[in-house]
C-alpha positions, 0 to 999 in steps of 0.5 A, spaced: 917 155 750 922 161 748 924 163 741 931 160 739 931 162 733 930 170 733 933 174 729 938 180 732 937 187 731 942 189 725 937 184 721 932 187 724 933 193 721 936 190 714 928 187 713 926 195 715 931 198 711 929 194 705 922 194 705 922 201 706 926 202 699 921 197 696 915 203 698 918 208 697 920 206 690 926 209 690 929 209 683 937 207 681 943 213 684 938 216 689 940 217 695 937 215 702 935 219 708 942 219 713 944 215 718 943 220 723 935 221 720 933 213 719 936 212 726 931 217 729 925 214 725 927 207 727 929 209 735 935 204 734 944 206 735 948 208 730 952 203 729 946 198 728 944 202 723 951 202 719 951 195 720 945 193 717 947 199 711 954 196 710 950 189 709 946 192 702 951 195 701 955 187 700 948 184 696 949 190 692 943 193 693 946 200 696 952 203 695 956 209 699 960 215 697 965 217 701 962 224 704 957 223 700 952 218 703 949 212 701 945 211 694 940 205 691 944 201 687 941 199 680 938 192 681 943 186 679 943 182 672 938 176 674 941 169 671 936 164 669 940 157 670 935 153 666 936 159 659 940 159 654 939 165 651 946 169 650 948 174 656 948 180 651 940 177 650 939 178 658 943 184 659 939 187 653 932 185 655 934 187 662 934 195 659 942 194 661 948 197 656 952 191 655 960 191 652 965 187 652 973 188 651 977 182 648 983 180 652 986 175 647 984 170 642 989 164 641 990 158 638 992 153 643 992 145 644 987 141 646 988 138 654 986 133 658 981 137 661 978 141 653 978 134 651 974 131 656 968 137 655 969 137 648 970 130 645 975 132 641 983 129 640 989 131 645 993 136 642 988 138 636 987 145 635 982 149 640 980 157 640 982 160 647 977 166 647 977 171 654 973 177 655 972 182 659 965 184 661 961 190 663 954 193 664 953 200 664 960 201 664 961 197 670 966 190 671 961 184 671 965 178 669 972 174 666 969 169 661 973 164 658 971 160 652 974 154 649 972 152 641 974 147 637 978 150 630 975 145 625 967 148 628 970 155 625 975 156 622 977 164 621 974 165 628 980 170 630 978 175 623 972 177 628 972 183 633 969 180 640 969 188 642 964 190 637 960 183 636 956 178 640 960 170 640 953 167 639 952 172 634 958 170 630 957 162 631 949 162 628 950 168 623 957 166 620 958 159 622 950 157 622 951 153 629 945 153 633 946 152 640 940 148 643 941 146 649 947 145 655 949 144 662 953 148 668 955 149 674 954 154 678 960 154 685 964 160 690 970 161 688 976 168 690 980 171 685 987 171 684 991 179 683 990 179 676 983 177 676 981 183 682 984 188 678 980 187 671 974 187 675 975 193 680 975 188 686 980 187 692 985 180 691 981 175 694 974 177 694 969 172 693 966 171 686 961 166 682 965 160 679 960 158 672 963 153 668 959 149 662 958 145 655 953 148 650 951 143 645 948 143 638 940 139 636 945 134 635 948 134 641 956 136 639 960 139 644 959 148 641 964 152 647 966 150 654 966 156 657 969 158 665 967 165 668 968 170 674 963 173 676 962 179 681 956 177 686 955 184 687 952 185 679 948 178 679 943 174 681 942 167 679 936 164 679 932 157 677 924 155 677 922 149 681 918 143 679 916 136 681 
């Protein structure tokens, strides 16, 4: 009985062009042999070849310079969806230099969609916090975070471009987040968005939004953010 379910010759050489980085060990920014010479060793058409270039280069593994060539990207953010550890944390374990820029921090009313992630009053006093996020200087995720006045009071004297949030909310205020829940979809952005992330209008992202909780189970934050599927990866243990 014949192979339905063979694969085709552009995943082929995408399987031959990622083991070869894997035993080569090439480190970040190093650039791989040329189209011309990988075709050569592979026996296979150029445009093949490029296909399967342009396909590491969309999973963020390569990258290409114009007149250049084509490099090894540096390996993505890796995001345990079962960790609470604050994305300054993560980025930092992972060797990577984290900042952030605040867009803006207001105080707003309390909507139907806070109010239900919150569990406060319609119409109470909420922070509106947006940051823009970067690793190695490089745009990763638009983050937007709703906080309820009365947790922290004073919150708009701190400066979210030289401080973590989770920082300020343990070492000023003395919450300790314990435990939360979120989601994880596909989204695409709008104009605004595409250019604070250096990314085209209508690109498609990760939609992350949640609720992080206190021992006690009182709603902390509720959070929504964009982040780039080229920069991160999501993971997750299994059990049963």
């Amino acid at each position: 009985m014949k192979n339905k379910f063979r694969i085709g010759p552009r995943d082929e050489v995408v399987e031959r062009l990622e083991n070869y980085l894997v035993v080569n060990k090439f480190p970040p920014h190093h650039k791989i042999p040329s189209e011309r010479d990988l075709c050569e060793l592979w026996e296979v058409n150029r445009s093949t070849l490029r296909s399967a270039i342009q396909r590491l280069v969309a999973e963020g593994k390569l990258y290409s310079k114009e007149g250049s060539g084509t490099f090894v990207a540096k390996p993505k953010l890796i995001r345990n969806l079962q960790d609470l550890k604050s994305f300054t944390q993560v980025a930092n374990e992972a060797g990577l230099l984290i900042s952030s820029q605040q867009l803006s921090l207001r105080v707003i009313e309390c909507n139907k969609q806070i109010l239900t992630q919150l569990h406060v009053s319609l119409g109470s006093k909420i922070y509106e916090l947006i940051r823009l996020r970067f690793i190695d200087g490089v745009p990763l995720n638009i983050e937007t975070t709703y906080i309820a006045y009365e947790l922290c009071p004073g919150l708009e004297n701190h400066d979210f471009n030289k401080v973590s949030l989770y920082s300020v909310l343990e070492d000023t205020y003395k919450i300790d987040i314990n435990r939360g829940h979120e989601k994880l979809g596909i989204t695409y952005i709008t104009e605004d968005e595409a250019e604070l992330l250096d990314m085209n209008e209508g690109d498609h992202v990760f939609y992350v939004s949640g609720v992080t909780e206190s021992l006690n189970g009182v709603p902390i934050e509720y959070y929504k953010s964009l982040f780039r599927a080229d920069k991160i990866r999501f993971a997750s243990a299994l059990t049963r």
